[in-house]
C-alpha positions in Angstrom: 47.5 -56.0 -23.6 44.0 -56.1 -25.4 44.1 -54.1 -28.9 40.7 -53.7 -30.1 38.3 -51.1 -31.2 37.6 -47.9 -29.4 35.6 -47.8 -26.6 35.1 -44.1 -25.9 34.4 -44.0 -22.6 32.3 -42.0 -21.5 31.6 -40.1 -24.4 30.6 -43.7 -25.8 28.0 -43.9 -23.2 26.1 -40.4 -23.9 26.2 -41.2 -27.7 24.6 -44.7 -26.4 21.8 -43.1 -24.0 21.2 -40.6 -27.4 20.2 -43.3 -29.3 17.9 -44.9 -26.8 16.2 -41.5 -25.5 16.2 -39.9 -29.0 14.9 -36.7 -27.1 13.7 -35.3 -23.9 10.2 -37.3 -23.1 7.1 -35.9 -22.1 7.9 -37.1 -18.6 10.6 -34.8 -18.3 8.0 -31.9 -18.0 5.9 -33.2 -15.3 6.3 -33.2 -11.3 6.7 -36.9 -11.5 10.4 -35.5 -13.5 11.3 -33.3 -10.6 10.7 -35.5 -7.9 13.1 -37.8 -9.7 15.7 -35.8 -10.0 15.3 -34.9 -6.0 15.6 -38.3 -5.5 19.2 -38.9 -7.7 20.2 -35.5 -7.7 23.4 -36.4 -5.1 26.9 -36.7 -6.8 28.2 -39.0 -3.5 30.3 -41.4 -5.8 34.0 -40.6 -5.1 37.3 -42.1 -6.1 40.6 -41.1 -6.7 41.2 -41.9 -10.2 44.9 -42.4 -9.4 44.1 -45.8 -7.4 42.5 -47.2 -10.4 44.7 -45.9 -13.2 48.6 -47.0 -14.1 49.1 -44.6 -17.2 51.9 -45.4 -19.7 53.1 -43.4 -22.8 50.2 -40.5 -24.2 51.9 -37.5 -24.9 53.3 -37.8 -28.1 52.3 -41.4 -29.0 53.4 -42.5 -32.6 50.1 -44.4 -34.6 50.1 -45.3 -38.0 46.5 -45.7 -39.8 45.4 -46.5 -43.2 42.6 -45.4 -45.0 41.1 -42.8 -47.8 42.4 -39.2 -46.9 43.1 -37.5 -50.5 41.7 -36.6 -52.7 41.8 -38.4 -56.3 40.1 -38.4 -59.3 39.5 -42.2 -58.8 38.7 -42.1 -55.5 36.2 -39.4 -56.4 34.7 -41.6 -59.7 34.1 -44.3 -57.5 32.3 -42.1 -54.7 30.0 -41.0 -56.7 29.1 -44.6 -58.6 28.5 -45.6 -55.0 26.1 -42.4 -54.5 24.4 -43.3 -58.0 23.9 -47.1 -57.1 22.8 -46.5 -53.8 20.1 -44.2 -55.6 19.2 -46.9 -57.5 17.9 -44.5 -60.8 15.9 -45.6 -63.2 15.2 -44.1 -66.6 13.3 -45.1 -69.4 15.0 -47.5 -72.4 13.5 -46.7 -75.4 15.2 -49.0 -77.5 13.3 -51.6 -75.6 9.1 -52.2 -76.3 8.9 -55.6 -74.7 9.7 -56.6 -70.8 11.4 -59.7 -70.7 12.2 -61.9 -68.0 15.2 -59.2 -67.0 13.4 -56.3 -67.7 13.0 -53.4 -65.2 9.8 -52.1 -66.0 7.8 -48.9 -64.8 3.8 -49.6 -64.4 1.0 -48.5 -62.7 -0.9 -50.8 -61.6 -4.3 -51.7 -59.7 -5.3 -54.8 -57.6 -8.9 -55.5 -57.3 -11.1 -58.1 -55.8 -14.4 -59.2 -57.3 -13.8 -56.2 -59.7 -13.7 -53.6 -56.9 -10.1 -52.5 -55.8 -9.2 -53.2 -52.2 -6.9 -50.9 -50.5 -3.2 -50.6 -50.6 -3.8 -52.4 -53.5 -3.0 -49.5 -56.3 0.4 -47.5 -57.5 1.6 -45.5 -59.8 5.1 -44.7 -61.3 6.4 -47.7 -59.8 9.8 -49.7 -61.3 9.3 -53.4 -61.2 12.9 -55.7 -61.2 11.0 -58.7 -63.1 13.4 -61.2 -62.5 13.7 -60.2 -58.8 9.8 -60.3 -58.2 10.7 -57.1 -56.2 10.8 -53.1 -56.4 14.1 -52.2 -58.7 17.0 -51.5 -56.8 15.5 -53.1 -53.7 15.6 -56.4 -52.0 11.5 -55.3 -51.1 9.7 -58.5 -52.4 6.4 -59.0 -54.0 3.8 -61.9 -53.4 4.6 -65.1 -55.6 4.1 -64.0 -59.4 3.5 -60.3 -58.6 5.3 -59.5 -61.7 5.9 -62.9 -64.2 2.9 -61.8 -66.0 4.5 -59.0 -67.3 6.7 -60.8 -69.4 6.0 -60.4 -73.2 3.8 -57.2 -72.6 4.7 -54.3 -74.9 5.3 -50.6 -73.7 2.0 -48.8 -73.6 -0.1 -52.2 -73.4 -2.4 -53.0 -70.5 -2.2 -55.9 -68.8 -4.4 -57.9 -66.2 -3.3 -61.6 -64.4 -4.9 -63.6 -61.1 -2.5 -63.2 -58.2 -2.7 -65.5 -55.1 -1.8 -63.9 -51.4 0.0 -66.9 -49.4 -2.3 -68.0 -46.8 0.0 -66.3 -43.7 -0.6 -62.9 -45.6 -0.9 -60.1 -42.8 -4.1 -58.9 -44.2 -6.7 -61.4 -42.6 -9.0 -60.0 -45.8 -6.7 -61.1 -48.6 -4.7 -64.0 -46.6 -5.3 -66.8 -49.2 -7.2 -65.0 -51.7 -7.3 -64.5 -55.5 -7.1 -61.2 -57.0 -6.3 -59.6 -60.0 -3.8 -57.0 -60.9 -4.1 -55.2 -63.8 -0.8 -53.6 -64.9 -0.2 -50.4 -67.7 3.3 -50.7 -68.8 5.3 -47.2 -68.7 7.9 -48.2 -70.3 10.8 -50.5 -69.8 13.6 -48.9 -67.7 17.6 -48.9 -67.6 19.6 -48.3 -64.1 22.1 -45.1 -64.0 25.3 -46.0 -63.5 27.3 -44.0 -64.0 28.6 -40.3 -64.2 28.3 -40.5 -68.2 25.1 -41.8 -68.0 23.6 -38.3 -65.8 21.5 -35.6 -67.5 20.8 -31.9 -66.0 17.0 -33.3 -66.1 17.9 -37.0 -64.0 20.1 -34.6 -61.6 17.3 -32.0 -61.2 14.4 -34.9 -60.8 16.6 -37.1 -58.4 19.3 -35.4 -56.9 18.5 -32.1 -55.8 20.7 -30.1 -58.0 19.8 -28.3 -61.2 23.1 -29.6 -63.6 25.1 -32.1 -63.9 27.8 -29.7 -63.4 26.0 -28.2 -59.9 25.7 -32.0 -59.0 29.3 -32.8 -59.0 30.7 -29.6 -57.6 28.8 -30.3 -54.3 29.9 -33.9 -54.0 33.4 -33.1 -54.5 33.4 -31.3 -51.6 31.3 -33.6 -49.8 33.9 -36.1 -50.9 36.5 -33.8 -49.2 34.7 -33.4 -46.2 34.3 -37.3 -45.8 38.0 -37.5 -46.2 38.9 -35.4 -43.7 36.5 -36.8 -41.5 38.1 -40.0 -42.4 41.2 -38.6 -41.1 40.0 -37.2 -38.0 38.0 -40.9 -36.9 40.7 -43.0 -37.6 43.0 -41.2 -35.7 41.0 -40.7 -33.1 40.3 -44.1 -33.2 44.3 -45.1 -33.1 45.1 -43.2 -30.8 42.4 -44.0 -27.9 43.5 -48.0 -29.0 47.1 -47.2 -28.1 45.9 -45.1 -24.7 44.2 -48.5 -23.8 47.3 -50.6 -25.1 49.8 -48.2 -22.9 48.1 -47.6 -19.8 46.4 -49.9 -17.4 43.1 -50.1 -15.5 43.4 -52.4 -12.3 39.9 -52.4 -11.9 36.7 -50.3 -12.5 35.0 -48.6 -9.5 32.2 -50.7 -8.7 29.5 -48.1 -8.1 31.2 -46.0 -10.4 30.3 -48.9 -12.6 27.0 -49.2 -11.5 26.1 -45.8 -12.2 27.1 -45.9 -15.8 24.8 -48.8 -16.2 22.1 -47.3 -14.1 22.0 -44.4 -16.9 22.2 -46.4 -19.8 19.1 -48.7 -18.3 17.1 -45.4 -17.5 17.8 -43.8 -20.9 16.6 -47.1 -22.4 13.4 -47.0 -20.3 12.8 -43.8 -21.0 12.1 -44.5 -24.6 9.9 -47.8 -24.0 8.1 -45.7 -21.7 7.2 -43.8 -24.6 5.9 -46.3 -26.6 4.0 -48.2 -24.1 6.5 -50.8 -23.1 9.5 -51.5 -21.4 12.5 -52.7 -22.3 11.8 -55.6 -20.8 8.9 -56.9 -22.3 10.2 -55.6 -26.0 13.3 -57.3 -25.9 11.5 -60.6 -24.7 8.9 -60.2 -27.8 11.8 -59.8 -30.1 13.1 -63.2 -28.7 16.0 -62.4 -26.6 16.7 -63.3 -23.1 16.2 -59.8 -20.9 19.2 -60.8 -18.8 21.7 -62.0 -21.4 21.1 -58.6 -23.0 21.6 -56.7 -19.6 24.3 -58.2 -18.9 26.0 -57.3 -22.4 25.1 -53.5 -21.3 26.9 -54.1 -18.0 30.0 -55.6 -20.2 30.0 -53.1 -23.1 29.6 -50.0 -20.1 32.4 -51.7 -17.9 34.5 -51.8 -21.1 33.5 -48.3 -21.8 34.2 -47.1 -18.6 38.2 -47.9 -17.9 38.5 -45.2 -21.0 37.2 -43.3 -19.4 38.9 -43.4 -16.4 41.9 -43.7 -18.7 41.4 -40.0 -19.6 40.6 -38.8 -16.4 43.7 -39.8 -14.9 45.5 -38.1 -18.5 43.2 -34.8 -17.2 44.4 -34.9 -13.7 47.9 -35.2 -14.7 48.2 -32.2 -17.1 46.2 -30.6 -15.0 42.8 -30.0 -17.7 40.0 -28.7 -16.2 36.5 -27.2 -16.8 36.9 -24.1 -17.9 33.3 -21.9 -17.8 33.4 -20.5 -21.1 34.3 -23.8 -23.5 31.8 -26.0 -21.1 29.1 -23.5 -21.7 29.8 -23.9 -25.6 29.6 -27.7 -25.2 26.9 -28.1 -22.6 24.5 -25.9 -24.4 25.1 -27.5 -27.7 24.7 -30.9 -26.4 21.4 -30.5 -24.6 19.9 -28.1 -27.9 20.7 -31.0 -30.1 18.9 -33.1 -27.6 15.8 -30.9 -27.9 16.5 -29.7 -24.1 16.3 -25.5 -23.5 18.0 -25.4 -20.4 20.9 -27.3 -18.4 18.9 -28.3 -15.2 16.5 -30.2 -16.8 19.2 -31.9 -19.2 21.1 -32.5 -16.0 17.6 -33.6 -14.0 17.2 -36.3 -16.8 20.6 -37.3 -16.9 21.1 -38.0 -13.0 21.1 -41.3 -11.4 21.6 -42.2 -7.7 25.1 -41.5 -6.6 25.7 -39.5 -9.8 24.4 -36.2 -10.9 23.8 -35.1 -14.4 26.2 -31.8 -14.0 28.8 -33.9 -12.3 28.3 -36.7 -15.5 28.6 -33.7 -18.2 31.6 -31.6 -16.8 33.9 -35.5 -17.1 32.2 -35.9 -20.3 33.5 -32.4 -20.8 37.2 -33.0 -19.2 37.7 -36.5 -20.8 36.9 -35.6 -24.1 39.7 -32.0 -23.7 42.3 -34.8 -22.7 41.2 -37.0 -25.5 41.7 -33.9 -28.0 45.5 -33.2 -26.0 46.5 -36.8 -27.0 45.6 -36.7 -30.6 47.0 -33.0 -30.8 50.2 -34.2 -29.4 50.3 -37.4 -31.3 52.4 -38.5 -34.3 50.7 -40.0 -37.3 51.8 -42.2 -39.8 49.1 -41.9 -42.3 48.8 -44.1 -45.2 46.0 -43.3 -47.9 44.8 -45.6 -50.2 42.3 -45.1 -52.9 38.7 -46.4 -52.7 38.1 -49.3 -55.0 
């Protein structure tokens, strides 16, 4: 039976719509919201999950996953390398006085037009990857021989070059023109990279702690935190695979189906909406075929889908159920992260034909308890390795 990567169901399908809808939209506020929601307020879709659902082995299922889950001194080292790279710091060298065609290179710099500087044109503090033609630690590229003039200029030196934009340059004013930049050399700069190489002052001025000392104590336990949340994914992650593996969907609903896909399209056209488009017409300028892509939403939400019915029919048969006080918990955390202050309008937004919002939220609610019953009751093998 297919084996691949977790597709949460339902649960997969709100985080999906989150992304799209971002928040509630203005929409949601007006009369034009209410009368929507009068129109797909009904819950008619009905099924009995037990026609669709052959389970197999979930109570006490045995997974075995690999991955970083203690803690280690070298696993720790190399978090933080990763922290500092990905930080890309810069501080000044000052055994070197010359850039070279390596060099980074801090400047401030100026770019003028007939003498008079044009706009967008001038920056300060700014570290220069020579070589690269590009903004140290970045892949964020200059126009042709933005910075090859710098090389031979001493530390403290100005200097000034002619610059050509290309002629597609998205500035019709400087598409194809000559200008001149005119460059004051900081000084010449060496990356951090290291642990050894961090000062109280770097730490204060880049990475929001006062020492060095301060700095590491809070990334050790963030370290610790992203271990044991590296536990808790790839288990959950194991053992919704092995749900899928064991038990079998003969089919999905087909206006179960529909519904899913209904919300995930409205959610999505919701947030074009916002911005003055559709989905439609943004995905067609971005080069894509509109009904290729749809029909990838219809594939990922069918896939989506038979997990969730997968943990419906677990629900059903240990008997889990909404229970008011722990849905009030998560309904009301849910629709405050989404920026929502009450439940009916979070429902209102959240309802399609044939499927209310409340009815959509209380088996997001049941499927994710039988999810947790699963992984509670499962035995795992895990193996941790350390990061390289």
């Amino acid at each position: 039976m297919k084996n691949k990567l977790l597709a949460i169901g339902l649960i997969a399908t709100l985080a999906c719509s989150f992304v799209a809808c971002g928040s509630k939209s203005e929409d949601s506020d007006s009369g034009e919201s209410s009368d929507k929601a009068t129109e797909t307020k009904s819950s008619d879709i009905e099924y009995n999950v037990d026609d669709y659902v052959t389970l197999g082995d979930y109570n006490g299922i045995e997974v075995t996953i690999e991955g970083e889950y203690e803690y280690s001194e070298e696993g720790f080292e190399a978090y933080v390398a990763d922290i500092i790279a990905d930080a890309a710091l810069f501080v000044p060298d000052d055994s070197q006085t010359e850039v070279l065609e390596d060099s980074i290179v801090n400047v401030d710099y100026v770019g003028s037009q007939d003498g008079v500087a044009f706009d967008g044109g001038s920056a300060e503090d700014q570290n220069l990857d020579v070589a690269g033609n590009c903004a140290a630690g970045t892949t964020q590229g200059y126009i042709d021989g933005f910075t090859a003039g710098l090389v031979g200029a001493k530390v403290g030196e100005e200097v000034a070059y002619e610059v050509t934009f290309p002629e597609t340059y998205g500035n019709s004013d400087l598409a194809g023109q000559t200008v001149v930049f005119t460059f004051q050399v900081n000084y010449v700069a060496k990356a951090i990279e290291s642990v050894d190489d961090l000062t109280d002052d770097i730490v204060s001025d880049n990475l929001g702690a006062d020492t060095v000392d301060e700095y590491l104590d809070g990334s050790k336990q963030d370290y610790e935190d992203q271990l044991a949340s590296n536990l808790e994914s790839d288990t959950e992650t194991a053992v919704l695979n092995a749900l899928i593996n064991n038990c079998k969907v003969s089919e999905v609903p087909a206006d179960l189906l529909q519904a899913r896909v209904d919300l995930i399209m409205q959610m999505q056209e919701r947030q074009y909406e916002a911005y003055g488009t559709t989905m439609e017409e943004y995905v067609t300028a971005m080069g894509y075929d509109y009904d290729e892509v749809v029909e990838t939403v219809k594939e990922n939400v069918a896939e989506s889908t038979e997990t969730e019915l997968i943990l419906e029919a677990i629900a059903k048969a240990e008997n889990i159920t909404v229970d008011d006080e722990g849905y009030e918990a998560f309904i009301t955390d849910l629709y405050e992260r989404m920026g929502y202050t009450d439940a009916e309008t979070f429902y209102e937004d959240y309802s399609v034909d044939g499927y209310g919002g409340e009815k959509y939220f209380k088996l997001a609610y049941v499927t994710e308890k039988a999810k947790d019953f699963c992984i509670d009751n499962a035995v795992v093998n895990a193996t941790s390795t350390i990061a390289d």
